[in-house]
PDB file of N, CA, C and O in Angstrom:
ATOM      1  N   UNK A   1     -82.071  89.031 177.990  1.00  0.00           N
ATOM      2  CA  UNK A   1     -81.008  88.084 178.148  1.00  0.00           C
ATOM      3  C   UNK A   1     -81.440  86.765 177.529  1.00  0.00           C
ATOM      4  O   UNK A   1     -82.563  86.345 177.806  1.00  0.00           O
ATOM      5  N   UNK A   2     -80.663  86.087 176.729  1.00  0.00           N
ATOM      6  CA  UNK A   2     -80.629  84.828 176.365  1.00  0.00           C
ATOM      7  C   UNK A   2     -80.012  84.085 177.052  1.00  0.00           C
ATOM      8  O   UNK A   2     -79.070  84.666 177.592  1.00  0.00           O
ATOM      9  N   UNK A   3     -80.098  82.955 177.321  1.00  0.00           N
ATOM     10  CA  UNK A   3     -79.090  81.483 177.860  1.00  0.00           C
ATOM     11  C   UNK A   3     -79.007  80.540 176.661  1.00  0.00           C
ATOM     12  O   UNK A   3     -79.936  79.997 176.062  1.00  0.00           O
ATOM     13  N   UNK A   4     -77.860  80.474 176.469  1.00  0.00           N
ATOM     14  CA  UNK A   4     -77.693  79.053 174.718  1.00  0.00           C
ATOM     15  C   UNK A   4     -77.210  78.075 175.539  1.00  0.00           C
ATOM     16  O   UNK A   4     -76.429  78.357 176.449  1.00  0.00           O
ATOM     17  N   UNK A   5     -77.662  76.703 175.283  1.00  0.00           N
ATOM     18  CA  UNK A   5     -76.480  75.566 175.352  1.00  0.00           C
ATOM     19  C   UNK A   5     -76.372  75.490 174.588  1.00  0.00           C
ATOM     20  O   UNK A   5     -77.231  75.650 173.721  1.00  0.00           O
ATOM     21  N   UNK A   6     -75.040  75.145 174.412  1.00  0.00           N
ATOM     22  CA  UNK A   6     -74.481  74.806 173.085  1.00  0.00           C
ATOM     23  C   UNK A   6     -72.923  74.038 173.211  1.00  0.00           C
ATOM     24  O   UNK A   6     -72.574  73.578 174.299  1.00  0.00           O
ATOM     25  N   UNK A   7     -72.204  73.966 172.235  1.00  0.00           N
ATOM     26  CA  UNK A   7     -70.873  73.245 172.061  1.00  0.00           C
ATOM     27  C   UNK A   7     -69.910  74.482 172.226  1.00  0.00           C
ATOM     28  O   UNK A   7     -70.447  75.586 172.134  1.00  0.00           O
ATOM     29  N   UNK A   8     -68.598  74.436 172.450  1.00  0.00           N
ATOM     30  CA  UNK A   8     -67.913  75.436 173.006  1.00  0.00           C
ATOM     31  C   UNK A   8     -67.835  76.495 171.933  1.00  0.00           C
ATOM     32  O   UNK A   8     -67.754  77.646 172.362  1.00  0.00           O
ATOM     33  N   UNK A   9     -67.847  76.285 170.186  1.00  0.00           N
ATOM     34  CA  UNK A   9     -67.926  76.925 169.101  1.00  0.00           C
ATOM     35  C   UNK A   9     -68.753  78.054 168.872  1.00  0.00           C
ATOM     36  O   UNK A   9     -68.511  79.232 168.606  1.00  0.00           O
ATOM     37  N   UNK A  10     -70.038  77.241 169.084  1.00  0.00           N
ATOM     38  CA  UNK A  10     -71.028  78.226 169.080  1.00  0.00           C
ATOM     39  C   UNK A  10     -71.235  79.488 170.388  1.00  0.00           C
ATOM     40  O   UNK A  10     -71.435  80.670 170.106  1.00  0.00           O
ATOM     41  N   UNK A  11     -71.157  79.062 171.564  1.00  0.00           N
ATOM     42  CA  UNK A  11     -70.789  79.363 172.601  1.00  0.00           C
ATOM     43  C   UNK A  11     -70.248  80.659 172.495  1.00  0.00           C
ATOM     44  O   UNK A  11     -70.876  81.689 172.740  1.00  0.00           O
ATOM     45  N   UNK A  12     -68.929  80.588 172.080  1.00  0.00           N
ATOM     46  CA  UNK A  12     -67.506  81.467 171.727  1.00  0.00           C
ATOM     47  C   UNK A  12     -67.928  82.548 170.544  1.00  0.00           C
ATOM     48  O   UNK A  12     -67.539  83.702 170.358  1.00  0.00           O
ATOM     49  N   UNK A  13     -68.803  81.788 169.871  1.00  0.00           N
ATOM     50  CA  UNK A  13     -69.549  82.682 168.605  1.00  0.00           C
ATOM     51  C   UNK A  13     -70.812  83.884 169.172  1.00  0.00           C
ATOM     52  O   UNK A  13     -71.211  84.851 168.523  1.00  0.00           O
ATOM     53  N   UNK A  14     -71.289  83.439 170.656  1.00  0.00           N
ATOM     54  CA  UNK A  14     -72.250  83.723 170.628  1.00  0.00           C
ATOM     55  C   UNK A  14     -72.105  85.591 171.520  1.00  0.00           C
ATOM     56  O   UNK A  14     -72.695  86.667 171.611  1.00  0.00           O
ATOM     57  N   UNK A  15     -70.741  84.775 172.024  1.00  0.00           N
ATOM     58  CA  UNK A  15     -69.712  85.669 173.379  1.00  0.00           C
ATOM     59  C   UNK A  15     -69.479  87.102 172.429  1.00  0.00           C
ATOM     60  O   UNK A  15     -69.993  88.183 172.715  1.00  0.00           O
ATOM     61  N   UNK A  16     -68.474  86.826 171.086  1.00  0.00           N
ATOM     62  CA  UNK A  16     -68.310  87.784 170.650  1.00  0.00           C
ATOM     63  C   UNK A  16     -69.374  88.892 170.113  1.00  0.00           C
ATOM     64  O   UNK A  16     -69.262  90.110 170.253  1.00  0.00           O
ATOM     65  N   UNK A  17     -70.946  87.854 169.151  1.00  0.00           N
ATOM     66  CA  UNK A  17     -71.655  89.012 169.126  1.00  0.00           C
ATOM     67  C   UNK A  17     -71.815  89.674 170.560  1.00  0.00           C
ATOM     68  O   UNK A  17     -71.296  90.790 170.601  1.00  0.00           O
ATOM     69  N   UNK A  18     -72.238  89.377 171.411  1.00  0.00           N
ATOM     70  CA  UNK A  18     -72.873  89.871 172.902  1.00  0.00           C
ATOM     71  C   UNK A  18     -71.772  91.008 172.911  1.00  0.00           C
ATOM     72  O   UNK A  18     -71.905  92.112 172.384  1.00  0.00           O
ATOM     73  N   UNK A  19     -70.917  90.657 173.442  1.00  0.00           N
ATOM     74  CA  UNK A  19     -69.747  91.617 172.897  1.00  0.00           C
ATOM     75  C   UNK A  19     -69.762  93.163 172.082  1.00  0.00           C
ATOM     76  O   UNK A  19     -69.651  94.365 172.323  1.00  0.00           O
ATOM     77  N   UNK A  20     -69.892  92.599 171.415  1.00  0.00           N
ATOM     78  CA  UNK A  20     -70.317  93.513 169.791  1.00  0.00           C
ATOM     79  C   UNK A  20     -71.144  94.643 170.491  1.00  0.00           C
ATOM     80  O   UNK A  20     -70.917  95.809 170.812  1.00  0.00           O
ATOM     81  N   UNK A  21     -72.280  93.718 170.593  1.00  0.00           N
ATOM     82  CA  UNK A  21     -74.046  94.879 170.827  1.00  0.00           C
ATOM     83  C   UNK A  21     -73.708  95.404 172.008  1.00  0.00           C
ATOM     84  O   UNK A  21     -74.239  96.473 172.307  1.00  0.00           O
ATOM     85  N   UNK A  22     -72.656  94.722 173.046  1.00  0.00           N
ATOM     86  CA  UNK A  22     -72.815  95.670 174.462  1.00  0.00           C
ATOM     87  C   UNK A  22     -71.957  97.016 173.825  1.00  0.00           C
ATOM     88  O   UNK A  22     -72.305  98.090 174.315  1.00  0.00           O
ATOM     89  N   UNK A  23     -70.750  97.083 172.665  1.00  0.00           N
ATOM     90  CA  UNK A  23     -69.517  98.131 172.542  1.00  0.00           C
ATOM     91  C   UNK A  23     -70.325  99.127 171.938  1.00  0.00           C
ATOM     92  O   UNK A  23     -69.986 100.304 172.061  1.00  0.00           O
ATOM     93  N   UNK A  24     -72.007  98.627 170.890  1.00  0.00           N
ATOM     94  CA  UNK A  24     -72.433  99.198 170.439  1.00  0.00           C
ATOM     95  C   UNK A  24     -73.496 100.013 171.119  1.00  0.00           C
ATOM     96  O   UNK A  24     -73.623 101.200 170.822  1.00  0.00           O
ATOM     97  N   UNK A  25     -74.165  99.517 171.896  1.00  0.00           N
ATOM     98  CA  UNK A  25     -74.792  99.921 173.292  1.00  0.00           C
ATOM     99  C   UNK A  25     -74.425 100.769 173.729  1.00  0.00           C
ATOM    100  O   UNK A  25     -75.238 101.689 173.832  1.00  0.00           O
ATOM    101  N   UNK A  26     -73.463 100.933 174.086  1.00  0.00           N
ATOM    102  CA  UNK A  26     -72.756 101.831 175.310  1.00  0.00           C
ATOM    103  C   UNK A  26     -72.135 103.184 174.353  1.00  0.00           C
ATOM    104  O   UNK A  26     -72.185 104.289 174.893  1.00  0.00           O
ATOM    105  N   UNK A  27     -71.559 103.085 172.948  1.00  0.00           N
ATOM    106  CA  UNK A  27     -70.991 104.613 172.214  1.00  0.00           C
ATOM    107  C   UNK A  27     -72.454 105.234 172.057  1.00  0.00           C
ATOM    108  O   UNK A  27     -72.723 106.412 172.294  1.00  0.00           O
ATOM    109  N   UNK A  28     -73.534 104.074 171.535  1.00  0.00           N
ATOM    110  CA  UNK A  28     -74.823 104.827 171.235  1.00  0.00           C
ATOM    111  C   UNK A  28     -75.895 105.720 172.251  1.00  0.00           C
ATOM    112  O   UNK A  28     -76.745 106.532 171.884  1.00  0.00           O
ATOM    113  N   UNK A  29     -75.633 105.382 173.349  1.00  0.00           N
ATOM    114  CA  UNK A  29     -76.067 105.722 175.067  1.00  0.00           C
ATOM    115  C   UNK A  29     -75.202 106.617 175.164  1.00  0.00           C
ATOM    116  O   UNK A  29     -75.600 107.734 175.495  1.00  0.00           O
ATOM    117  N   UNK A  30     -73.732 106.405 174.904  1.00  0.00           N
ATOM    118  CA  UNK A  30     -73.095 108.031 175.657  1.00  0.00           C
ATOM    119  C   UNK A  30     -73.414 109.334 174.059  1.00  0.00           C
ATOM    120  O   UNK A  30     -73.647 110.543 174.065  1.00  0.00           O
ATOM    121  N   UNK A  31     -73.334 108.775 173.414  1.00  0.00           N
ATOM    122  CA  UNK A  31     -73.990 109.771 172.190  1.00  0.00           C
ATOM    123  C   UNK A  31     -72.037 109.162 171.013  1.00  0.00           C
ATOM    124  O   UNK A  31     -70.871 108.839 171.238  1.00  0.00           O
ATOM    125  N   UNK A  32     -72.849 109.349 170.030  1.00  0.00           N
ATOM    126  CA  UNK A  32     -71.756 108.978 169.114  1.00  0.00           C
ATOM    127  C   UNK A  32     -70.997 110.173 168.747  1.00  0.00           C
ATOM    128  O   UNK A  32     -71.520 111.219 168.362  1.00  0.00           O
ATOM    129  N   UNK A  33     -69.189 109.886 168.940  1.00  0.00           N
ATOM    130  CA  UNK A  33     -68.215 111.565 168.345  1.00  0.00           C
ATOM    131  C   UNK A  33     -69.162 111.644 166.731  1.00  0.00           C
ATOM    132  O   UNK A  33     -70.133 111.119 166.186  1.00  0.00           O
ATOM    133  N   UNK A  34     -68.125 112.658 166.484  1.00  0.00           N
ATOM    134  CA  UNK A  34     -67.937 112.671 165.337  1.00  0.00           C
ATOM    135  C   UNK A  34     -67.153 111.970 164.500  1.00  0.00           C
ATOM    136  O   UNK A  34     -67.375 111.985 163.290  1.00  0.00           O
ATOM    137  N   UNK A  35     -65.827 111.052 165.206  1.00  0.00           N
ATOM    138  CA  UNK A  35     -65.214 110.347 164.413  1.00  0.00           C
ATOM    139  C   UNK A  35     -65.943 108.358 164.531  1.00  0.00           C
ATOM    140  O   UNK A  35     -65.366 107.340 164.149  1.00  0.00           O
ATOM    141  N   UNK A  36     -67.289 108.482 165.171  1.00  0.00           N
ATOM    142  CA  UNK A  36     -67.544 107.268 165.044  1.00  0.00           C
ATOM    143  C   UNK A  36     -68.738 106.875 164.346  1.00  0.00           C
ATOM    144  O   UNK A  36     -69.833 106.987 164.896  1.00  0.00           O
ATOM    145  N   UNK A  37     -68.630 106.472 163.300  1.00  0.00           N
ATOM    146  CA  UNK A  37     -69.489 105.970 162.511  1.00  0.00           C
ATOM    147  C   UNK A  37     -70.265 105.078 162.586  1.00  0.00           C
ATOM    148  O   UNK A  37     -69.847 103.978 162.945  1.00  0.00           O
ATOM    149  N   UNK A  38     -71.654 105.263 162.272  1.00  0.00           N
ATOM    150  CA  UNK A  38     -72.812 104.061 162.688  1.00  0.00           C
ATOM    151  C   UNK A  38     -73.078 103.134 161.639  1.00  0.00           C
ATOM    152  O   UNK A  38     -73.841 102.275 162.079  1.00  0.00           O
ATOM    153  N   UNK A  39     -72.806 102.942 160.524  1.00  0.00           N
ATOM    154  CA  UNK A  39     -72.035 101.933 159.509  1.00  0.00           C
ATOM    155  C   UNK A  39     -71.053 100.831 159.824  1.00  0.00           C
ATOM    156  O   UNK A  39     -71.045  99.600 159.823  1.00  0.00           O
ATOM    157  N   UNK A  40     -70.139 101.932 160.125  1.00  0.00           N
ATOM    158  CA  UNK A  40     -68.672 101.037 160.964  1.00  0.00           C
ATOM    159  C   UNK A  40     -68.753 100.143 161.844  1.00  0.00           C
ATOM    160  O   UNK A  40     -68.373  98.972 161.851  1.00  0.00           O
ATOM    161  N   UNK A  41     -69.558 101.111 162.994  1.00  0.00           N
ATOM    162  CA  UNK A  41     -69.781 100.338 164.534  1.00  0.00           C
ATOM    163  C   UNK A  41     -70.928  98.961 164.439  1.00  0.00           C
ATOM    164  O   UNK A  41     -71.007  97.910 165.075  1.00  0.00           O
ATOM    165  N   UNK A  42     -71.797  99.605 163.234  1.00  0.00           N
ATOM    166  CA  UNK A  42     -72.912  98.655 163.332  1.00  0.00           C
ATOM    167  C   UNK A  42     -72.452  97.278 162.654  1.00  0.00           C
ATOM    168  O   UNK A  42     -72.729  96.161 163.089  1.00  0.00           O
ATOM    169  N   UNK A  43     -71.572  97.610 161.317  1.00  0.00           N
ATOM    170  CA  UNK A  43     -71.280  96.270 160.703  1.00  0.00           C
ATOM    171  C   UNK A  43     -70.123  95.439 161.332  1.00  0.00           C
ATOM    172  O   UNK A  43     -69.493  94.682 160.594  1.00  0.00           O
ATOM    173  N   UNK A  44     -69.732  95.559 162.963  1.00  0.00           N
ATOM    174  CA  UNK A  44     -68.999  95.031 163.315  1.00  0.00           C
ATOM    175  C   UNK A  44     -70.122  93.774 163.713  1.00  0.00           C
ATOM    176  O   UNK A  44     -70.181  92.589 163.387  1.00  0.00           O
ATOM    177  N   UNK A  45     -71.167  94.852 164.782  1.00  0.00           N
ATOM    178  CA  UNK A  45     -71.853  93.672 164.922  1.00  0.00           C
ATOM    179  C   UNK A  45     -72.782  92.489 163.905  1.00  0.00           C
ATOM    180  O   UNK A  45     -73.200  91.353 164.131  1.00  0.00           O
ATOM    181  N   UNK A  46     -72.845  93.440 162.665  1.00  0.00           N
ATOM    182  CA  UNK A  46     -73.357  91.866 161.691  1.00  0.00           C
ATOM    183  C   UNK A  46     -72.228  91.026 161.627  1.00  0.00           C
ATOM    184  O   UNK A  46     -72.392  89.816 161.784  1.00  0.00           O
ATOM    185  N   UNK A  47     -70.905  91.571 161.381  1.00  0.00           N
ATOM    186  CA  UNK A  47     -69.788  90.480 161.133  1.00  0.00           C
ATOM    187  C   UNK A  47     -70.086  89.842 162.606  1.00  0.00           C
ATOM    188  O   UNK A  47     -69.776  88.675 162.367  1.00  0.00           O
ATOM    189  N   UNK A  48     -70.355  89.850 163.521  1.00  0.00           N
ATOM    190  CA  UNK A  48     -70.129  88.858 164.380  1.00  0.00           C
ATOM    191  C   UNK A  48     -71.368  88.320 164.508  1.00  0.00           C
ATOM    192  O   UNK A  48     -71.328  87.142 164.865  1.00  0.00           O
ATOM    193  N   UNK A  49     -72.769  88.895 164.296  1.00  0.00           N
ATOM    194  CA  UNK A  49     -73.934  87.948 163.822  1.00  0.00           C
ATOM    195  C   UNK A  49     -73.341  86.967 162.864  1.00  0.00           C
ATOM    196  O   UNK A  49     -73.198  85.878 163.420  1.00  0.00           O
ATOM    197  N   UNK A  50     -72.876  86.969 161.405  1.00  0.00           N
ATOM    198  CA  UNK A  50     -72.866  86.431 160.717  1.00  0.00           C
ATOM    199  C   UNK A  50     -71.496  85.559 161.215  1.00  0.00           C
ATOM    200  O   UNK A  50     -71.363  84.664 160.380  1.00  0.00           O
ATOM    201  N   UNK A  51     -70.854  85.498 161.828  1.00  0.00           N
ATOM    202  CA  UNK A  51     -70.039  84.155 162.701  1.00  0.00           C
ATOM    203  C   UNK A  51     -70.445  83.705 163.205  1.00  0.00           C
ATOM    204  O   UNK A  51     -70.112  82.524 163.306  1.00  0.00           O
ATOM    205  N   UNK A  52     -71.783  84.329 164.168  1.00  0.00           N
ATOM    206  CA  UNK A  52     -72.492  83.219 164.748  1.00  0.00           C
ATOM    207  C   UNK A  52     -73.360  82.237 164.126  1.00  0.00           C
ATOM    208  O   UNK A  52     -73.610  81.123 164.587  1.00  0.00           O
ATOM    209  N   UNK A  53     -73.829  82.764 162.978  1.00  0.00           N
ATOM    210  CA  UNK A  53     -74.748  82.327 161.885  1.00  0.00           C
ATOM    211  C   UNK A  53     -73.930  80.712 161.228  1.00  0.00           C
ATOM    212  O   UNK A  53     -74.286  79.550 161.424  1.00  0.00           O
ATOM    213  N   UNK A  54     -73.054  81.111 160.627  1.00  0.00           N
ATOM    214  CA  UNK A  54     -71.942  80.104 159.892  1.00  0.00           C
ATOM    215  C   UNK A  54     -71.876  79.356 160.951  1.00  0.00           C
ATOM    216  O   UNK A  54     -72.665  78.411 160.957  1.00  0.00           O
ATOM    217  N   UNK A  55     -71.005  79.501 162.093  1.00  0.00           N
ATOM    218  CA  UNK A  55     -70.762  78.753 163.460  1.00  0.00           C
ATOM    219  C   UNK A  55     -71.585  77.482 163.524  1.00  0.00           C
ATOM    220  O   UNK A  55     -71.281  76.290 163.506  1.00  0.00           O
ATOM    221  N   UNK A  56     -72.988  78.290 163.621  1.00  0.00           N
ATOM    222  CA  UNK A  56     -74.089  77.443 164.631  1.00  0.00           C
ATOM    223  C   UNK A  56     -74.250  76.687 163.193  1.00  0.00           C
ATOM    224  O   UNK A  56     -74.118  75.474 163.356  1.00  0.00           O
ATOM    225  N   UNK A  57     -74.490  77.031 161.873  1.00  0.00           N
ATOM    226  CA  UNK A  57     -74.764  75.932 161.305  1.00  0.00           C
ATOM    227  C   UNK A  57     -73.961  74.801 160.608  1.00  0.00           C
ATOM    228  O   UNK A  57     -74.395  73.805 160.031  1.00  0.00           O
ATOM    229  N   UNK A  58     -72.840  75.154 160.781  1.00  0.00           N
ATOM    230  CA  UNK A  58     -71.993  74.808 160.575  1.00  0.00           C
ATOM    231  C   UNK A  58     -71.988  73.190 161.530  1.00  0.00           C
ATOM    232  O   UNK A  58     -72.649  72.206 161.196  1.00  0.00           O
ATOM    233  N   UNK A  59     -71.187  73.257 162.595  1.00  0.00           N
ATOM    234  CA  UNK A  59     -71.856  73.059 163.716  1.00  0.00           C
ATOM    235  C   UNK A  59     -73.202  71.865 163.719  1.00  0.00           C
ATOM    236  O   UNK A  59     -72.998  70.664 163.895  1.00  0.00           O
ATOM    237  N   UNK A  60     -74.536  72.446 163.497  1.00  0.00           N
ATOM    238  CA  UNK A  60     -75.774  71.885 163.929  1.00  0.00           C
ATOM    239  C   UNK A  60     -76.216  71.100 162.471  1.00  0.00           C
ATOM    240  O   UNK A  60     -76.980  70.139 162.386  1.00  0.00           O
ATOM    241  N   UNK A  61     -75.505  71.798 161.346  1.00  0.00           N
ATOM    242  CA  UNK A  61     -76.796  71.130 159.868  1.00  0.00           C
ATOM    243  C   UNK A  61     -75.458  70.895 159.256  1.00  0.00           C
ATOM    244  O   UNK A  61     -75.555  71.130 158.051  1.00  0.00           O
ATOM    245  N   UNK A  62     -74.375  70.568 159.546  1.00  0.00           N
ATOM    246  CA  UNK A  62     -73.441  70.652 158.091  1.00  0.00           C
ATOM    247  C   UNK A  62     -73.722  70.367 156.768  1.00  0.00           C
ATOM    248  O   UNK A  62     -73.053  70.807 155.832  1.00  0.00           O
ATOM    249  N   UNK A  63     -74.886  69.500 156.629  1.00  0.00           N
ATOM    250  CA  UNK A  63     -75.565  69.206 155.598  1.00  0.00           C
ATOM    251  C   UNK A  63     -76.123  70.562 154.633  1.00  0.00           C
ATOM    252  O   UNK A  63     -76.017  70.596 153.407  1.00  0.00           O
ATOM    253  N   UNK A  64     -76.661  71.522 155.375  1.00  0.00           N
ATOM    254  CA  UNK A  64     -77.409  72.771 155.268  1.00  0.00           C
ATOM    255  C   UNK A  64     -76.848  73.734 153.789  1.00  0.00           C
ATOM    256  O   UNK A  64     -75.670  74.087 153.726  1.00  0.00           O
ATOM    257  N   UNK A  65     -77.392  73.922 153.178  1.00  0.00           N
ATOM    258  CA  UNK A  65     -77.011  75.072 152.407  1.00  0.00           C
ATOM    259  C   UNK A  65     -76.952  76.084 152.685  1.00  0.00           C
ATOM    260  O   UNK A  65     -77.756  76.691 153.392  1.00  0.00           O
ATOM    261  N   UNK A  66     -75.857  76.543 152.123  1.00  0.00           N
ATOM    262  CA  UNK A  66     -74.942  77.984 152.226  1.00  0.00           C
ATOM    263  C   UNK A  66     -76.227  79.270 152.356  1.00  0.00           C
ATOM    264  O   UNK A  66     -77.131  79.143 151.531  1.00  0.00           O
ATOM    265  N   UNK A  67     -76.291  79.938 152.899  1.00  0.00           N
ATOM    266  CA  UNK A  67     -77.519  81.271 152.723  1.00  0.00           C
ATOM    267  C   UNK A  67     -76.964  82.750 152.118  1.00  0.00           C
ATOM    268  O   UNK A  67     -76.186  83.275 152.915  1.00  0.00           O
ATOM    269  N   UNK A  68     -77.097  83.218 151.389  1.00  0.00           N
ATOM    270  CA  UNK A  68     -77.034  84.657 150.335  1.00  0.00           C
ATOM    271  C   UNK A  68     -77.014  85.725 151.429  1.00  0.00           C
ATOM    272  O   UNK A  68     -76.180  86.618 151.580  1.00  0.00           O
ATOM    273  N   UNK A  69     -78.059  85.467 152.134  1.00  0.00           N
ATOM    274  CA  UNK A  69     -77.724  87.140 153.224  1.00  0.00           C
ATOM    275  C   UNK A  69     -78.219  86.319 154.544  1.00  0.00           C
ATOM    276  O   UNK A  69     -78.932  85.317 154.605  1.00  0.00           O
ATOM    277  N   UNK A  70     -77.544  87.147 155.674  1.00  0.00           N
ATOM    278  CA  UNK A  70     -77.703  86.487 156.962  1.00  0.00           C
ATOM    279  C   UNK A  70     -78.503  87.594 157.411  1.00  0.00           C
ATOM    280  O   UNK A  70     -78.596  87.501 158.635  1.00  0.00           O
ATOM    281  N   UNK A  71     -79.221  88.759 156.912  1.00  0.00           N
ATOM    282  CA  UNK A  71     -80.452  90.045 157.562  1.00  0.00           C
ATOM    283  C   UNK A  71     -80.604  90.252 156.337  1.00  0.00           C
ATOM    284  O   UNK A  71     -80.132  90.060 155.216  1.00  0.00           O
ATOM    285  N   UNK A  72     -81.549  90.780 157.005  1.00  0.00           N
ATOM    286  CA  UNK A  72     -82.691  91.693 156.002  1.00  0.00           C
ATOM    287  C   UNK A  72     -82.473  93.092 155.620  1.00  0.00           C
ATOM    288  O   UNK A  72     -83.190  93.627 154.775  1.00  0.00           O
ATOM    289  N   UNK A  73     -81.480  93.728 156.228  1.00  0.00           N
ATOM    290  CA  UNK A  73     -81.240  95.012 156.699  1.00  0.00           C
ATOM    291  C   UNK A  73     -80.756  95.566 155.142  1.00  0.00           C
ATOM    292  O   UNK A  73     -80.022  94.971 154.353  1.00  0.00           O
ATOM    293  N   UNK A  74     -81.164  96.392 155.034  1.00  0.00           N
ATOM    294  CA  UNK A  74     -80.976  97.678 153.755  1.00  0.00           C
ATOM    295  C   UNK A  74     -78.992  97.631 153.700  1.00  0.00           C
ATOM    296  O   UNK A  74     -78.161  97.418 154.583  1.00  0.00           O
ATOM    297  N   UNK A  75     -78.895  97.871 152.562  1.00  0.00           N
ATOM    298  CA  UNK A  75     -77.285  97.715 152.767  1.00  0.00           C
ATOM    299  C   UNK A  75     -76.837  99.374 153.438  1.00  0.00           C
ATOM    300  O   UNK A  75     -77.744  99.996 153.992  1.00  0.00           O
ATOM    301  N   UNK A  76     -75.663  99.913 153.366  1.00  0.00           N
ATOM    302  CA  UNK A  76     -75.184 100.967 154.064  1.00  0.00           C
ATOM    303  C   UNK A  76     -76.077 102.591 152.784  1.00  0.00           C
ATOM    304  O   UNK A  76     -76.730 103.599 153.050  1.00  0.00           O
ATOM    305  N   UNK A  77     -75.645 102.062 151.691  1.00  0.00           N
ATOM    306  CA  UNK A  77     -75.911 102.695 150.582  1.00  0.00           C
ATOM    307  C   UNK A  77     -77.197 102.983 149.683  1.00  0.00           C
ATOM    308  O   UNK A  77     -77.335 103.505 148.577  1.00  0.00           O
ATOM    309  N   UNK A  78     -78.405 102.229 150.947  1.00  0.00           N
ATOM    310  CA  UNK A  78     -79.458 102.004 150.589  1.00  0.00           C
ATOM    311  C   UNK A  78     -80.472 103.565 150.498  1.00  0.00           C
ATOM    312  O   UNK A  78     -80.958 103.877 151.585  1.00  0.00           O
ATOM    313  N   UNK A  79     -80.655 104.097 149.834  1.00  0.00           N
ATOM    314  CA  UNK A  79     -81.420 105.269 149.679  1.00  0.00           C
ATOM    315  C   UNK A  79     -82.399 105.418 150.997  1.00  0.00           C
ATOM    316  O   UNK A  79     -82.728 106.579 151.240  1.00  0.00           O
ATOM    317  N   UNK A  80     -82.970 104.281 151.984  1.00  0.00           N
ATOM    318  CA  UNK A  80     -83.636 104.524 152.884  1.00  0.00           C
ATOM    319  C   UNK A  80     -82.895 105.340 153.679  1.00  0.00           C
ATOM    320  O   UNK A  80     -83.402 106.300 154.260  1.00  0.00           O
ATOM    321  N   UNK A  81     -81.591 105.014 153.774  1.00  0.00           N
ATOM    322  CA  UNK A  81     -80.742 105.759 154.871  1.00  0.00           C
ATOM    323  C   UNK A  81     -80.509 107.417 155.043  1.00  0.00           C
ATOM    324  O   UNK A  81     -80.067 108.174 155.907  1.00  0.00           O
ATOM    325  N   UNK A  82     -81.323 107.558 153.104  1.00  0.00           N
ATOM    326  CA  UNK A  82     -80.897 109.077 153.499  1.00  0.00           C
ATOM    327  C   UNK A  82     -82.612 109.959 152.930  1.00  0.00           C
ATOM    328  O   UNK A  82     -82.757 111.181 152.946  1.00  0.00           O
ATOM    329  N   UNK A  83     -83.333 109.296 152.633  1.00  0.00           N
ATOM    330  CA  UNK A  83     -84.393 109.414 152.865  1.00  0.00           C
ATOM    331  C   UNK A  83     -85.506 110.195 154.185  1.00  0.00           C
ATOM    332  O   UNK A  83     -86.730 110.110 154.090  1.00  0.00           O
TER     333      UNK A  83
END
């Protein structure tokens, strides 16, 4: 568990990832169908990492330059995946 203070923006940013990882949590624990994809499910939660990302700096550095990738993570199509 984390605790943020923060401004209500970030806050609200921080709600939806939590969000995210618990919807992703819970299909991955009961076992994933066949119609649910771990691509799909997973890049919901970067889209809402990466709102929190923009948000908070947005927010904290407005000064800050823009960043190229918000993870490190192999893209969907990355040969590791099927490796």
């Amino acid at each position: 568990m984390v605790n943020l203070v923060a401004d209500r923006d970030i806050a609200e940013a921080a709600h939806v990832l939590d969000e995210q990882i618990w919807r992703l949590h819970t299909k991955v624990k009961r076992g994933l169908t066949p119609e649910e994809n771990w691509f799909i499910l997973r890049s919901r939660v970067e889209l809402a990492q990466n709102s929190f990302i923009v948000t908070a700096r947005r927010r904290l550095s407005p000064a800050g330059g823009s960043l190229q990738r918000f993870s490190g993570r192999p893209a969907p199509d990355d040969p590791i995946w099927t490796s």
